[in-house]
C-alpha positions as CSV (number, residue, x, y, z in Angstrom):
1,X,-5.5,7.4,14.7
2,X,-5.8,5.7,18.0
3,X,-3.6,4.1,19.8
4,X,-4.1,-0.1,19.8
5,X,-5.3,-1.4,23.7
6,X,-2.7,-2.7,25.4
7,X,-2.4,-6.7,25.7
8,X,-3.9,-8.0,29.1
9,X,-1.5,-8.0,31.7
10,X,-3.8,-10.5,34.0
11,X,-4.5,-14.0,33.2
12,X,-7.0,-15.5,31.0
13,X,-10.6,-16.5,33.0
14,X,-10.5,-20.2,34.1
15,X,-10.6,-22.6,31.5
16,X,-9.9,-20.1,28.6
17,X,-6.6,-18.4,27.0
18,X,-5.7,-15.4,25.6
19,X,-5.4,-15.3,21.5
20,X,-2.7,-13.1,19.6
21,X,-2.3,-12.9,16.2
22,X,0.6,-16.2,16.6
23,X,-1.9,-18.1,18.4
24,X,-5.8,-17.6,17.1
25,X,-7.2,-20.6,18.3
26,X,-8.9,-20.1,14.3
27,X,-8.4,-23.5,12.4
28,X,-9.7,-25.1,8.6
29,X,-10.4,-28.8,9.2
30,X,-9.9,-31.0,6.9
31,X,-13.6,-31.2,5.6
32,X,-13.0,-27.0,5.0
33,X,-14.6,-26.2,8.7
34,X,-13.8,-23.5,10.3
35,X,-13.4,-23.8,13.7
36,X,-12.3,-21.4,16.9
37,X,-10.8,-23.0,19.7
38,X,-13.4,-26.5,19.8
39,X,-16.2,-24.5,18.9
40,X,-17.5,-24.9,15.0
41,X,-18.0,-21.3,13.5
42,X,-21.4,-22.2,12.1
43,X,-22.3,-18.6,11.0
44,X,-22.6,-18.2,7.2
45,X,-21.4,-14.8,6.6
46,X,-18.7,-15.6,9.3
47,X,-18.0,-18.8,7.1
48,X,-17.6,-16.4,3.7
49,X,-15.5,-13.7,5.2
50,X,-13.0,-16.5,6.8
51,X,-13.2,-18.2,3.4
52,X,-12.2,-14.5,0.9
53,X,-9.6,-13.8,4.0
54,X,-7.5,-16.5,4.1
55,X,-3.9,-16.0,2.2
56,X,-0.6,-18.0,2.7
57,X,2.0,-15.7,3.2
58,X,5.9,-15.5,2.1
59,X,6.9,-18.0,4.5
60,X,4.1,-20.7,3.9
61,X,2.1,-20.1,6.6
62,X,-1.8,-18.9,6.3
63,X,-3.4,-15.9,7.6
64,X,-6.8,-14.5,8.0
65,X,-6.5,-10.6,6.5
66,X,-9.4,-9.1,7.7
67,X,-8.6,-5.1,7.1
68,X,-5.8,-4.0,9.0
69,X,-5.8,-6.8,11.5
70,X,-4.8,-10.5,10.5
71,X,-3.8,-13.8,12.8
72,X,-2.4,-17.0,11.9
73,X,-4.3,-20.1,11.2
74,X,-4.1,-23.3,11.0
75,X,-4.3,-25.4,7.9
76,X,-5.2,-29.2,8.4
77,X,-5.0,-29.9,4.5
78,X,-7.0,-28.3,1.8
79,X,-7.4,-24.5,2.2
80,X,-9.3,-23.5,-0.5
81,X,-12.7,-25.4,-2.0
82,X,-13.3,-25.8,-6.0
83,X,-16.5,-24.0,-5.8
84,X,-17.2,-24.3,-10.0
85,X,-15.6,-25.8,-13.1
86,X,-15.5,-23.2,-15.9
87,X,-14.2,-24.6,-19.2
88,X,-13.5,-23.0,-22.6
89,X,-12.2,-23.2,-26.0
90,X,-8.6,-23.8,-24.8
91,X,-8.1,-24.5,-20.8
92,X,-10.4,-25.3,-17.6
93,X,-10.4,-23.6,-14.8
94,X,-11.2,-23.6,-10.8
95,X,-13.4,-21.2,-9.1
96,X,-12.3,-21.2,-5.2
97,X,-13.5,-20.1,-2.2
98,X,-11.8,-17.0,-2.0
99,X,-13.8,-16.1,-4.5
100,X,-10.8,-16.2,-7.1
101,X,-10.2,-18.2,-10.3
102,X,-7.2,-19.5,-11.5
103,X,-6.6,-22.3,-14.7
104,X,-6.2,-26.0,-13.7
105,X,-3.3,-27.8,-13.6
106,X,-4.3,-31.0,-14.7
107,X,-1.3,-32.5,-13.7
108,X,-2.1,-31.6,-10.2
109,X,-5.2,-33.1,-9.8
110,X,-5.2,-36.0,-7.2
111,X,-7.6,-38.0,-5.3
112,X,-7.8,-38.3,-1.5
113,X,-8.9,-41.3,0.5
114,X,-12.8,-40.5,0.3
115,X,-13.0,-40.3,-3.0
116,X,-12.6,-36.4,-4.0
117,X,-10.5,-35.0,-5.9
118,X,-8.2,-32.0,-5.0
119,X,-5.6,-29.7,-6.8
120,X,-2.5,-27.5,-6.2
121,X,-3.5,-24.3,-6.6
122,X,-1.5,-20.4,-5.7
123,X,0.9,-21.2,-8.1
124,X,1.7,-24.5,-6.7
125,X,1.9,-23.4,-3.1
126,X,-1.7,-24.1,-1.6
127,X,-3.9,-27.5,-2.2
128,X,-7.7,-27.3,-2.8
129,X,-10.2,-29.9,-2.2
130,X,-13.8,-30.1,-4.8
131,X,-16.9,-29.4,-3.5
132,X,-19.4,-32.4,-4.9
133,X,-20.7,-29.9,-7.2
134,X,-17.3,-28.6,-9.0
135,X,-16.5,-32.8,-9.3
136,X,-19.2,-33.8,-10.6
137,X,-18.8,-30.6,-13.3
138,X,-14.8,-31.9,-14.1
139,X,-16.6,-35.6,-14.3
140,X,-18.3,-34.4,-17.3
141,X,-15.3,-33.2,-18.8
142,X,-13.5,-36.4,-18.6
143,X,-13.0,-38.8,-21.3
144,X,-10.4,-41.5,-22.8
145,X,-8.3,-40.5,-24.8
146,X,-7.1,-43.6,-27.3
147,X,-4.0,-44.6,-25.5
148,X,-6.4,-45.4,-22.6
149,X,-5.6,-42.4,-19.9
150,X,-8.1,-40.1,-19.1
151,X,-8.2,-36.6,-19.9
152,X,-10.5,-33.4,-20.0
153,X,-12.4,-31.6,-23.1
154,X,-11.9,-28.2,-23.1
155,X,-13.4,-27.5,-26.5
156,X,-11.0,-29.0,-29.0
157,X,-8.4,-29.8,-26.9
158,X,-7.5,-32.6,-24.7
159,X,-5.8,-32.2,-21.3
160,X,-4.2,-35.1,-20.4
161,X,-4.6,-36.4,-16.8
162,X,-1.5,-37.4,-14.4
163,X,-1.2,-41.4,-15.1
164,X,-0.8,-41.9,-11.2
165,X,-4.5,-41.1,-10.9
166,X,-6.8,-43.8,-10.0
167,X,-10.2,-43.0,-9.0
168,X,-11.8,-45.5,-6.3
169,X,-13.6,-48.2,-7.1
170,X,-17.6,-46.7,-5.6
C-alpha cells in the first residue's frame, strides 16, 4: 500500500484555496445542486455518483464516501430527492436518490414554500424534497377520507395525512 502525498506545505494559487476532507468546497443547494466552490457540477455521472455517496454520519453531519476517501459537505436543506412512489397492498414507499428505498412516513410529509412536498427520511434523521414526477405519483394516491383530511390508498388501507398539511392554493 502506498503511502498518502503529503498536504501542501505552500499556499494555495491566487484566488483559490486548498480543500481537506473538513472543508470540500462540495455543497447540495437547496434545489438538490451540487455545487464545488461557485462552480455548478453539471456532469451527469458526476451528479449520480455525488447523489449514491452522500451519507449523514453519527454526528449529523453529511459526507461524500467515495471508496476509501470521503469529505464533508454541506447540506442547505433537502439531501435526498423522492425519485418514485411505489405503493402496495399495505404501505407506500419512497425511492431516493441514493438509489435506496425506504417506507413513508405519512406523518412526515410537509410542504415547503414553492409548493413541493418533502419527507423525513434515514430514520427520521435526513429530509427529502419530491422530484415533480414522485408528487405528482403520491397526488394520485391522495384522497378524502369522510372526516374531511386527506390521506393515501395503499390498496385497502388508508394512511392518514398530518392535519397541519395544507397544500397552496396554485
Amino acid at each position: 500500500m502506498s503511502t498518502p502525498p503529503a498536504p501542501p506545505s505552500s499556499p494555495p494559487p491566487p484566488g483559490t484555496r486548498w480543500h481537506t476532507r473538513e472543508d470540500s468546497g462540495i455543497r447540495l443547494d437547496a434545489r438538490l445542486r451540487w455545487w464545488h466552490d461557485d462552480a455548478p457540477i453539471e456532469h451527469p455521472r458526476i451528479i449520480e455518483l455525488f447523489n449514491s455517496s452522500l451519507v449523514l454520519d453519527d454526528t449529523g453531519r453529511y459526507q461524500l464516501r467515495i471508496g476509501a476517501d470521503w469529505c464533508y459537505v454541506t447540506v442547505e436543506d433537502a439531501a435526498y430527492e423522492v425519485r418514485t412512489v411505489d405503493v402496495s397492498e399495505a404501505r407506500v414507499s419512497v425511492r431516493l436518490s441514493d438509489r435506496s428505498a425506504e417506507a413513508l412516513e405519512p406523518s412526515s410529509l410537509d410542504v415547503d414554500a414553492e409548493g413541493v412536498l418533502t419527507c423525513q427520511v434515514k430514520g427520521g434523521r435526513a429530509r427529502a424534497r419530491f422530484s415533480r414526477d414522485a408528487q405528482y405519483q403520491l397526488g394520485e394516491l391522495l384522497e378524502q377520507e369522510a372526516g374531511g383530511r386527506l390521506a393515501l390508498r395503499a390498496g385497502e388501507r388508508l394512511l392518514l395525512l398530518p392535519a397541519s398539511l395544507v397544500f397552496p392554493d396554485v
